[in-house]
GUKOL-146402 format. One record per residue (C-alpha): x, y, z; chain. Coordinates in steps of 0.25 Angstrom, whole numbers, always signed. Layout:
N
<<X, Y, Z>, 'A'>
...
//
This chain:
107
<<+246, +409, +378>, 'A'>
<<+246, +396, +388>, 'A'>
<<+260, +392, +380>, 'A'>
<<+265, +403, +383>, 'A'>
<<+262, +407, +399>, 'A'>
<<+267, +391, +400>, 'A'>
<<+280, +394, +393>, 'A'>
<<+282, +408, +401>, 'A'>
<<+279, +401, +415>, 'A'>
<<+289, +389, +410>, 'A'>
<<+300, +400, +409>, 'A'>
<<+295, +409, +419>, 'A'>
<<+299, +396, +428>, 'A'>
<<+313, +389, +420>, 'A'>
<<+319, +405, +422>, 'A'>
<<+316, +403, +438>, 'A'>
<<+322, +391, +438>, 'A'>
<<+334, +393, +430>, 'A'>
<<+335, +407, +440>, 'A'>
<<+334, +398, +451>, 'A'>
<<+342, +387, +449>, 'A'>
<<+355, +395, +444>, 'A'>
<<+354, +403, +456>, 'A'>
<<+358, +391, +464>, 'A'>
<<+370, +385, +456>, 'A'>
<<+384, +389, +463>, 'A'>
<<+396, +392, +453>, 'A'>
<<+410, +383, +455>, 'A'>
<<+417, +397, +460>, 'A'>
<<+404, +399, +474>, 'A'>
<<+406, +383, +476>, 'A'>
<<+419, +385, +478>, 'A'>
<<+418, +398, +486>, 'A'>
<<+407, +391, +494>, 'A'>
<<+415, +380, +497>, 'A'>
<<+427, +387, +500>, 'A'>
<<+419, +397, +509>, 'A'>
<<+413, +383, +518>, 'A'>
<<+428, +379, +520>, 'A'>
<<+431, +391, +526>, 'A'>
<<+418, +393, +534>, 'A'>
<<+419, +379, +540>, 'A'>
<<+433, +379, +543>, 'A'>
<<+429, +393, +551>, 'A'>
<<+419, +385, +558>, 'A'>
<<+429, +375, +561>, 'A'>
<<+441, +383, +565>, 'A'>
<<+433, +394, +574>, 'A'>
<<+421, +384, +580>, 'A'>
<<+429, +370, +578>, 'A'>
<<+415, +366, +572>, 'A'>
<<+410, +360, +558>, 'A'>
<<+399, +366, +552>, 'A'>
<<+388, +362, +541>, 'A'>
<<+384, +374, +532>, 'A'>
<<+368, +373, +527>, 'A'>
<<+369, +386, +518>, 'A'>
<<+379, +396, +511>, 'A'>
<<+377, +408, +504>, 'A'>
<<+387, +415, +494>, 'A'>
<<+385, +429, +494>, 'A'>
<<+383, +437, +481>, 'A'>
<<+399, +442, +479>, 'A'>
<<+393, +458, +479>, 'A'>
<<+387, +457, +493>, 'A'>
<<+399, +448, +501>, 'A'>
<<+410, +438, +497>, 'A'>
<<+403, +427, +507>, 'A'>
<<+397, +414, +510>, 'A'>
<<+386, +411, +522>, 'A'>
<<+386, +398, +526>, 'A'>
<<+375, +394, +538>, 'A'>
<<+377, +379, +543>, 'A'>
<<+379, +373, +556>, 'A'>
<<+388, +366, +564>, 'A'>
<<+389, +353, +560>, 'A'>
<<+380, +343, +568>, 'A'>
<<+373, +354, +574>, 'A'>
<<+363, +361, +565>, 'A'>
<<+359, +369, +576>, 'A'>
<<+372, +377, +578>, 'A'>
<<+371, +385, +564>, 'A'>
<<+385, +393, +561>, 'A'>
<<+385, +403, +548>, 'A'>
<<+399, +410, +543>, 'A'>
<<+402, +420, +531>, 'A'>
<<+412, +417, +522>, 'A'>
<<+420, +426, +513>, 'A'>
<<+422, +419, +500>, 'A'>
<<+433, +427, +495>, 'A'>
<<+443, +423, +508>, 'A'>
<<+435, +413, +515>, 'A'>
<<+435, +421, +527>, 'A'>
<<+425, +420, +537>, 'A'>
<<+415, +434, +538>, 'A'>
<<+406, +428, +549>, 'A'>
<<+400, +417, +556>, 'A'>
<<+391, +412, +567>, 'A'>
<<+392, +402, +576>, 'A'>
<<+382, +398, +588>, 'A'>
<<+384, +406, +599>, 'A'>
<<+389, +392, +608>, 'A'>
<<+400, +390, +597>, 'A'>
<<+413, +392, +604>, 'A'>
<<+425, +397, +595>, 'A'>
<<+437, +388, +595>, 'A'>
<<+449, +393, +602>, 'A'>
//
C-alpha cells in the first residue's frame, strides 16, 4: 500500500510540473508577434514623447478576448517614470497608452 500512495504522489507532482512548465514556453509565431509588437510600441514612444523606454512585462492576450499585447516598463534611466501601451498584434497599431502626467508630447 506504501508503494503505491508513493507512486500516485510521484505523478500527482511530474503532472503539475509538466502543466506548469509548458504553460511558459512561447511558440516561433508569439515570439515574432512579440517582438514585432515592441518595435512598434517603442518607436511610438519615441516619435510622440522623443523618449526611449525599458519594458519589465508583456502580456499576449488569449486571441478570443483581443488581438493585443500589454507592455508595462519605464522610461529608460528613470524607473520611476513607469509608461504602459496596447498594441494590436494584427496591425501593430497603438490602442492605448499612458504616460506620466509631466511627459510633454513632442510637436
Amino acid at each position: 500500500m506504501r508503494k503505491r500512495s508513493l507512486f500516485t504522489y510521484l505523478l500527482l507532482i511530474g503532472m503539475i510540473l509538466l502543466i506548469l512548465g509548458g504553460c511558459n514556453r512561447m511558440t516561433d509565431e508569439e515570439k515574432e508577434t512579440l517582438r514585432l509588437t515592441q518595435e512598434a510600441a517603442e518607436a511610438y514612444f519615441h516619435e510622440k514623447y522623443g523618449v526611449e523606454v525599458e519594458f519589465t512585462k508583456h502580456k499576449i492576450s488569449p486571441p478570443d478576448l483581443a488581438h493585443t499585447v500589454g507592455f508595462n516598463g519605464h522610461i529608460k534611466d528613470n524607473e520611476e517614470e513607469k509608461v504602459f501601451i496596447l498594441v494590436n498584434y494584427d496591425d501593430y497599431t497603438i490602442e492605448a497608452a499612458s504616460v506620466p502626467e509631466d511627459l510633454p508630447s513632442k510637436k
